[in-house]
GULOKOL-92236 format. One record per residue (C-alpha): residue number from 1; residue in one letter; chain; z, x negated, y negated. Coordinates in nm, 3 decimals. Layout:
% GULOKOL-92236
{mise->NUM; drenvex->a; marvex->A; up->Z; east->X; north->Y}
...
END
This chain:
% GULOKOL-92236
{mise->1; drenvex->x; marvex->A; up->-0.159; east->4.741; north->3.897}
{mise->2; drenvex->x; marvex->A; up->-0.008; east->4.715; north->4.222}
{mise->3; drenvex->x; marvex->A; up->0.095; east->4.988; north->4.461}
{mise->4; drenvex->x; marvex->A; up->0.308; east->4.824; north->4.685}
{mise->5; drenvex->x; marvex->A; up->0.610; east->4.860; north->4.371}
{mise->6; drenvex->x; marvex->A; up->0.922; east->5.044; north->4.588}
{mise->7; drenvex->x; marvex->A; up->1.017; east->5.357; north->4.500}
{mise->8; drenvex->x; marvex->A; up->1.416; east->5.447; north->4.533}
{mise->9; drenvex->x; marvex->A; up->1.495; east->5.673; north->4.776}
{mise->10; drenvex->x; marvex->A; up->1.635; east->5.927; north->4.630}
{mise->11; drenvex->x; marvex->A; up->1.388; east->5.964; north->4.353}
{mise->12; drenvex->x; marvex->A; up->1.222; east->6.317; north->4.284}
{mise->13; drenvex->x; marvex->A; up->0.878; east->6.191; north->4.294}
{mise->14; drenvex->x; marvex->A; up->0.931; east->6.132; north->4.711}
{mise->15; drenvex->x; marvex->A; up->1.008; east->6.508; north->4.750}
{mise->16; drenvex->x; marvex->A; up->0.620; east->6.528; north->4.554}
{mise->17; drenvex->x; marvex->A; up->0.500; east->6.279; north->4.819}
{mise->18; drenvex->x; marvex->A; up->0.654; east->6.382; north->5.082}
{mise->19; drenvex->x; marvex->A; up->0.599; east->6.774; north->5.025}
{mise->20; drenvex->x; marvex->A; up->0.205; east->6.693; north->4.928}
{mise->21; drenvex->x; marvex->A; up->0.145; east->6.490; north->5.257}
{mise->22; drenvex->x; marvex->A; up->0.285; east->6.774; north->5.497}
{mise->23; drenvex->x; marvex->A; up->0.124; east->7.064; north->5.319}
{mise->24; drenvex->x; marvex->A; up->-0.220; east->6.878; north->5.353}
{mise->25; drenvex->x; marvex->A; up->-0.109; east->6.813; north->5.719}
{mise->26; drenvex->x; marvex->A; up->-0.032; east->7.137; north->5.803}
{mise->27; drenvex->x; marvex->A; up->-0.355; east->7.269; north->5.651}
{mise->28; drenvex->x; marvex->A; up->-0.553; east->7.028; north->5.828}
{mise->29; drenvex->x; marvex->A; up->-0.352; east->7.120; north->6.176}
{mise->30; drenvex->x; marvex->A; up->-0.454; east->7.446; north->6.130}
{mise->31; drenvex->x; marvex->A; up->-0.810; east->7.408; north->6.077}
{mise->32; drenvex->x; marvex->A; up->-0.834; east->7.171; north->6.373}
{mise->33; drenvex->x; marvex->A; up->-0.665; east->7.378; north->6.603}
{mise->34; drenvex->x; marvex->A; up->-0.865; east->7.698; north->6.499}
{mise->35; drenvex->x; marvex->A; up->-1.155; east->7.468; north->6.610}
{mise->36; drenvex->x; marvex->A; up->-0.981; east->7.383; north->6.966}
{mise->37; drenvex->x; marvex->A; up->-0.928; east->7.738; north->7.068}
{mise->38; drenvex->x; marvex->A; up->-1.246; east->7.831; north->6.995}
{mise->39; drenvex->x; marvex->A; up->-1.357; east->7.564; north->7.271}
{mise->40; drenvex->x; marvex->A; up->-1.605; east->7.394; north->7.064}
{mise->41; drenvex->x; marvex->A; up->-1.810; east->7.121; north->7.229}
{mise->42; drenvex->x; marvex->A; up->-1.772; east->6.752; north->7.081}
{mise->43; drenvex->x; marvex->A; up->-2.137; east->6.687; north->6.875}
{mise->44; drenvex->x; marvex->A; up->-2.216; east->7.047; north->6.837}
{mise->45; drenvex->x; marvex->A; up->-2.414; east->7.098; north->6.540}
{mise->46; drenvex->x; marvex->A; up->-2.545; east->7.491; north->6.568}
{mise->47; drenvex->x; marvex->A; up->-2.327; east->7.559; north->6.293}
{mise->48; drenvex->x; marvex->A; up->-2.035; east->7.726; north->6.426}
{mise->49; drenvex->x; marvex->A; up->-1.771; east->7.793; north->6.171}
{mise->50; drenvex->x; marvex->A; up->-1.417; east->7.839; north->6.172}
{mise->51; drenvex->x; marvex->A; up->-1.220; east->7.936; north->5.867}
{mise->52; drenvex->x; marvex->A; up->-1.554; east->7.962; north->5.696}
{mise->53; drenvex->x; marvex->A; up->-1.626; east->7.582; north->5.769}
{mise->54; drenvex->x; marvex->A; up->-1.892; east->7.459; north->5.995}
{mise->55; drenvex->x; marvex->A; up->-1.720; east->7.239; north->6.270}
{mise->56; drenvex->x; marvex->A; up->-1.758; east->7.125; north->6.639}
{mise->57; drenvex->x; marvex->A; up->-1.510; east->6.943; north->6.893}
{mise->58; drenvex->x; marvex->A; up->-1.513; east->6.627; north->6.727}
{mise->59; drenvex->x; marvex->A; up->-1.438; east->6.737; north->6.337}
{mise->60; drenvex->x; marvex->A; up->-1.142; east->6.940; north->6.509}
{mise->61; drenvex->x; marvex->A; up->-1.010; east->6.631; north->6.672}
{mise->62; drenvex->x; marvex->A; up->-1.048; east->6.441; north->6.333}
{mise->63; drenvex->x; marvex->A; up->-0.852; east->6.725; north->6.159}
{mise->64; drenvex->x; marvex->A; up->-0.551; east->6.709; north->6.360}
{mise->65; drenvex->x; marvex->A; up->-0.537; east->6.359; north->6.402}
{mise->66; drenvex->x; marvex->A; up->-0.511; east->6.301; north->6.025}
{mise->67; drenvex->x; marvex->A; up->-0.285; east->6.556; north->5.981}
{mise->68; drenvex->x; marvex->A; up->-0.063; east->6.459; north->6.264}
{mise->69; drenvex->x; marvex->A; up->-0.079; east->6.103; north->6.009}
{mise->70; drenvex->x; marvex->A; up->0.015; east->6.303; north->5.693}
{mise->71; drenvex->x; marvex->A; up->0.276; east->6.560; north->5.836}
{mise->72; drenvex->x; marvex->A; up->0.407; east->6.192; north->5.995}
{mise->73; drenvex->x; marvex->A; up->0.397; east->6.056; north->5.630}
{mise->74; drenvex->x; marvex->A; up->0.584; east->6.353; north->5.458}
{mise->75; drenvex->x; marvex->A; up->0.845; east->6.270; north->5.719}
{mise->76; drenvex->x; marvex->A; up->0.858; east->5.930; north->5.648}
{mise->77; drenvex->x; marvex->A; up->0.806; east->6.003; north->5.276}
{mise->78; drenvex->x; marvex->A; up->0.896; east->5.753; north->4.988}
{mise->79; drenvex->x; marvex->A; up->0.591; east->5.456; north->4.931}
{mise->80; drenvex->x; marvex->A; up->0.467; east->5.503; north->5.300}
{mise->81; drenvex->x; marvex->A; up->0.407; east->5.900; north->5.204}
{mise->82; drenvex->x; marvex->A; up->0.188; east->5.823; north->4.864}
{mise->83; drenvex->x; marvex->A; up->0.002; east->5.534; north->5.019}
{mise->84; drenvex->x; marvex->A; up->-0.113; east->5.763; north->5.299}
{mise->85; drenvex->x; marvex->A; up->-0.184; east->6.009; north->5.054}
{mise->86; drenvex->x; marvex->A; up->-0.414; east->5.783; north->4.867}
{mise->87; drenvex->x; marvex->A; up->-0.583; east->5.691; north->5.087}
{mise->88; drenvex->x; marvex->A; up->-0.665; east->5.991; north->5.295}
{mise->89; drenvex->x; marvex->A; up->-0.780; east->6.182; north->4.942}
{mise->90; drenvex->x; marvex->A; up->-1.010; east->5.843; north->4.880}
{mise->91; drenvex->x; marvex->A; up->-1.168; east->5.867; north->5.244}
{mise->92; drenvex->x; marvex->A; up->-1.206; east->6.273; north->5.223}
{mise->93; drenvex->x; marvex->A; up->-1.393; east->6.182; north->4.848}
{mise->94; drenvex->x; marvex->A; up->-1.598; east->5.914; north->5.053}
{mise->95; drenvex->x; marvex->A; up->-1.654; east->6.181; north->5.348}
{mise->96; drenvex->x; marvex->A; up->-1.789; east->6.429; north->5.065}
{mise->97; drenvex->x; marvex->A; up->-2.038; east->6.190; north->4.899}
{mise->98; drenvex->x; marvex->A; up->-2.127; east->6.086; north->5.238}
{mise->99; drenvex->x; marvex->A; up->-2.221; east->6.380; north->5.376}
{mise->100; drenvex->x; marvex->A; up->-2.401; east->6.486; north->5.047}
{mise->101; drenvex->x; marvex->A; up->-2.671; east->6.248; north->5.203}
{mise->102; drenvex->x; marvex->A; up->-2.681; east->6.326; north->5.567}
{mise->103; drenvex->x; marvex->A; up->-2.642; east->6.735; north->5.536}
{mise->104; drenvex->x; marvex->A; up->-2.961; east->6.762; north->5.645}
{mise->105; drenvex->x; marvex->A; up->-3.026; east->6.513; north->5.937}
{mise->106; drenvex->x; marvex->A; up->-2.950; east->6.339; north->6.240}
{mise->107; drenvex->x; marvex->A; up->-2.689; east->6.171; north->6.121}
{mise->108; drenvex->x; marvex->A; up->-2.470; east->6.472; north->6.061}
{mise->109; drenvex->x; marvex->A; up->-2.290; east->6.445; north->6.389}
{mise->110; drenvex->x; marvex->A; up->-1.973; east->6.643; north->6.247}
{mise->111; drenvex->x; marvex->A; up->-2.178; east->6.950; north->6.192}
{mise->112; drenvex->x; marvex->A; up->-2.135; east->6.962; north->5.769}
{mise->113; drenvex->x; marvex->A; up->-2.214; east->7.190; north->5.592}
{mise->114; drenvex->x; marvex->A; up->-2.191; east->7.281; north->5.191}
{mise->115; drenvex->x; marvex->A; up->-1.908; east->7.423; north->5.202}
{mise->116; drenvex->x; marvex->A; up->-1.716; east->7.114; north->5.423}
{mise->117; drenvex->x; marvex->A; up->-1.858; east->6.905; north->5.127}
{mise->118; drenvex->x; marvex->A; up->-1.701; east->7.103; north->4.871}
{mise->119; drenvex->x; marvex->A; up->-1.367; east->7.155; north->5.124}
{mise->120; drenvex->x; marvex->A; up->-1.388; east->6.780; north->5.107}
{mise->121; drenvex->x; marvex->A; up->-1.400; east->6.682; north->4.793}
{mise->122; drenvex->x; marvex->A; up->-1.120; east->6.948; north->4.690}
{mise->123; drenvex->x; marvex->A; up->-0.937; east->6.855; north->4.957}
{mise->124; drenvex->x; marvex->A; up->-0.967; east->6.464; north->4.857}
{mise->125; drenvex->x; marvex->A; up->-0.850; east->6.590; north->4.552}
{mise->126; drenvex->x; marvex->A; up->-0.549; east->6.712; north->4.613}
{mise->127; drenvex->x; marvex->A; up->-0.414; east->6.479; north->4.837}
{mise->128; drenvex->x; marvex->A; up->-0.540; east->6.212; north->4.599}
{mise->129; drenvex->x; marvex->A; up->-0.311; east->6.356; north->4.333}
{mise->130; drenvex->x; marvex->A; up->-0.019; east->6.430; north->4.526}
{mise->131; drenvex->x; marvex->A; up->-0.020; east->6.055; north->4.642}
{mise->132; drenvex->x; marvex->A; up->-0.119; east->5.926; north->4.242}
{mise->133; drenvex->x; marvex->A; up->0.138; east->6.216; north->4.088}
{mise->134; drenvex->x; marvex->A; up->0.424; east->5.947; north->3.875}
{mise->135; drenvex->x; marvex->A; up->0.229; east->5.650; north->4.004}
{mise->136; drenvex->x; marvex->A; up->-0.098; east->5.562; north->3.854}
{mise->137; drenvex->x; marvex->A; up->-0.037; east->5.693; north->3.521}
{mise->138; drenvex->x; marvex->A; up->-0.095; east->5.509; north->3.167}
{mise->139; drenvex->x; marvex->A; up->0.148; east->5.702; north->3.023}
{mise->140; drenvex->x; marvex->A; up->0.438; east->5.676; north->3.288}
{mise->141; drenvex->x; marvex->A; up->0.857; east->5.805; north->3.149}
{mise->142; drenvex->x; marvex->A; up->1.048; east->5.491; north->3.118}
{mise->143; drenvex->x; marvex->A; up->1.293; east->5.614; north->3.389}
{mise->144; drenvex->x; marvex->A; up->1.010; east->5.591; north->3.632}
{mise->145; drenvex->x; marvex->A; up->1.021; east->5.326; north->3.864}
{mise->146; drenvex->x; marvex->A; up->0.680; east->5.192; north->3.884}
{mise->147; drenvex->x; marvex->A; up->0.713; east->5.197; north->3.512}
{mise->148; drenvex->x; marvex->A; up->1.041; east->4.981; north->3.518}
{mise->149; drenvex->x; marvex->A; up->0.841; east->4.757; north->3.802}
{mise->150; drenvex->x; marvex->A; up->0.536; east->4.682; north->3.607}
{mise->151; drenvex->x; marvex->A; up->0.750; east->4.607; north->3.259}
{mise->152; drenvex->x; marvex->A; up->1.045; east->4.408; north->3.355}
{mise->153; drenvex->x; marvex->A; up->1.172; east->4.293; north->3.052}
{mise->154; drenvex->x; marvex->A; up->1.134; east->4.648; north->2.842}
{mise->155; drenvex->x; marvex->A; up->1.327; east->4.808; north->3.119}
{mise->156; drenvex->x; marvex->A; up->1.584; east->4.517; north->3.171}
{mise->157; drenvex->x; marvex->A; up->1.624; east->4.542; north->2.750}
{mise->158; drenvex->x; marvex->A; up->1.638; east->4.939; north->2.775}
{mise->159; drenvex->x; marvex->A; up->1.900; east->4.872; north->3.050}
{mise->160; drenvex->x; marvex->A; up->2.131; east->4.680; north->2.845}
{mise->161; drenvex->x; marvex->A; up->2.103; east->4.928; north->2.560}
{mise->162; drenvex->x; marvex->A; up->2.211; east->5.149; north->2.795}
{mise->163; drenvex->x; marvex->A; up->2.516; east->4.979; north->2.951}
{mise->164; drenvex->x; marvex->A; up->2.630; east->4.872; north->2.615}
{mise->165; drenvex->x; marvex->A; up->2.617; east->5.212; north->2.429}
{mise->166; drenvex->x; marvex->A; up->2.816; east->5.331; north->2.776}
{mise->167; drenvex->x; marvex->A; up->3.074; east->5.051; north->2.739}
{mise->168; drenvex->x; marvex->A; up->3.157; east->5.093; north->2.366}
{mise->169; drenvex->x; marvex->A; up->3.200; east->5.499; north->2.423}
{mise->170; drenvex->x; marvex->A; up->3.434; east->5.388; north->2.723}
{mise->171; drenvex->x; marvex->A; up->3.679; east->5.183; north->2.528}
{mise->172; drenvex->x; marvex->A; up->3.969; east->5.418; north->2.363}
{mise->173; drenvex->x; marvex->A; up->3.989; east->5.360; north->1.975}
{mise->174; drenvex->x; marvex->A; up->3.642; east->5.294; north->1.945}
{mise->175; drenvex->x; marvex->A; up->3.404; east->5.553; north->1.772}
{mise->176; drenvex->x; marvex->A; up->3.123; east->5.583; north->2.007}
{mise->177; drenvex->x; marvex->A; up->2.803; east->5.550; north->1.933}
{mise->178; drenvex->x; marvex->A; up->2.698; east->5.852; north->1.821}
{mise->179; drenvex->x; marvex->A; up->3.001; east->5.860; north->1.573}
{mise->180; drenvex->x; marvex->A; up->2.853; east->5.660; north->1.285}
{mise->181; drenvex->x; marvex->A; up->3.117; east->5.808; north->1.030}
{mise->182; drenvex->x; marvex->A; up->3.447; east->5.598; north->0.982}
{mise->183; drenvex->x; marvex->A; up->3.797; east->5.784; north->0.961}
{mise->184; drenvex->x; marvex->A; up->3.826; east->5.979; north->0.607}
{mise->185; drenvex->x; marvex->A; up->4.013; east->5.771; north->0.415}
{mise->186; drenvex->x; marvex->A; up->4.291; east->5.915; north->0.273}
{mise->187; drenvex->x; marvex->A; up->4.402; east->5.940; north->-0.113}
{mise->188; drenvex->x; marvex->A; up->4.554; east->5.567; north->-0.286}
{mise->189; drenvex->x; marvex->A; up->4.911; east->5.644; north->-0.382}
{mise->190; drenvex->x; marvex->A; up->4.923; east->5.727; north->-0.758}
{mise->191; drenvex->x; marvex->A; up->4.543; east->5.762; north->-0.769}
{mise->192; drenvex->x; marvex->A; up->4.348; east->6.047; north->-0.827}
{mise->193; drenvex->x; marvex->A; up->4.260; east->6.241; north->-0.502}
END
């Protein structure tokens, strides 16, 4: 499967895209600013929390950074917007696991706790799906683009179906093609009715 398949513009799934990577943004924005005014220092690890998450300067930095990059992607939206999706939601997964490992030790320089695991992961989640939502499917609508992308000669026949069935309801005097009854016929003179 690729991703790199172009979604049109105007499509309904780039509002999902684009809608998914600012909410995450904004959420993220939030979080790292809460961590700014509280004048954390960078590697912290004492376990200060904000929002019910353990953070210091550094994980606030982080936070707004990436979601100054999503809020940017919902305003770019389209392919750039569930791209960036993806793969922020894979790195946040990655994040979680990783930290699963290093709660504990020197290693944790971003102060984790449990609950940033589990903030993670859901987090990943979500923006995972919002970037995947009508892309990564095996069961995609056939007026999907990525579907028409990845079968080009079902969509091209489909297509033709379509523009035919449109042509022959266009023409006057033709039944269209719904209409699979011909005219009533009427009686033959001298017959029987």
């Amino acid at each position: 499967m690729r991703l790199r398949d172009e979604l049109p513009v105007d499509h309904r799934l780039a509002r999902v895209y684009r809608y998914g990577a600012a909410f995450c943004g904004v959420v993220l924005l939030v979080f790292g600013a809460l961590g700014f005014a509280d004048a954390l220092t960078p590697f912290d690890t004492d376990g200060q929390q904000v929002a019910g998450l353990t953070t210091n300067g550094v994980l606030s930095l982080i936070s707004v950074v990436v979601g100054l990059a999503l809020v940017a992607g919902g305003v770019v939206g389209g392919n750039f917007a569930s791209t960036l999706n993806m793969v922020v939601g894979s790195l946040f997964l990655l994040s979680g696991f990783v930290h699963v490992f290093i709660l504990d030790r020197s290693a944790n320089v971003l102060d984790f706790g449990m609950t940033n695991v589990m903030f993670s992961f859901v987090m990943g989640l979500v923006i995972l799906t919002f970037g995947m939502y009508g892309r990564v499917s095996s069961k995609l609508s056939h007026d999907n683009p990525y579907w028409r992308r990845r079968h080009p000669r079902e969509a091209a026949r489909e297509s033709l179906a379509r523009r035919r069935a449109a042509a022959s309801s266009d023409r006057p005097g033709l039944p269209g093609p719904a209409s699979t009854a011909g005219p009533a016929l009427a009686p033959a003179p001298g017959g029987h009715g």
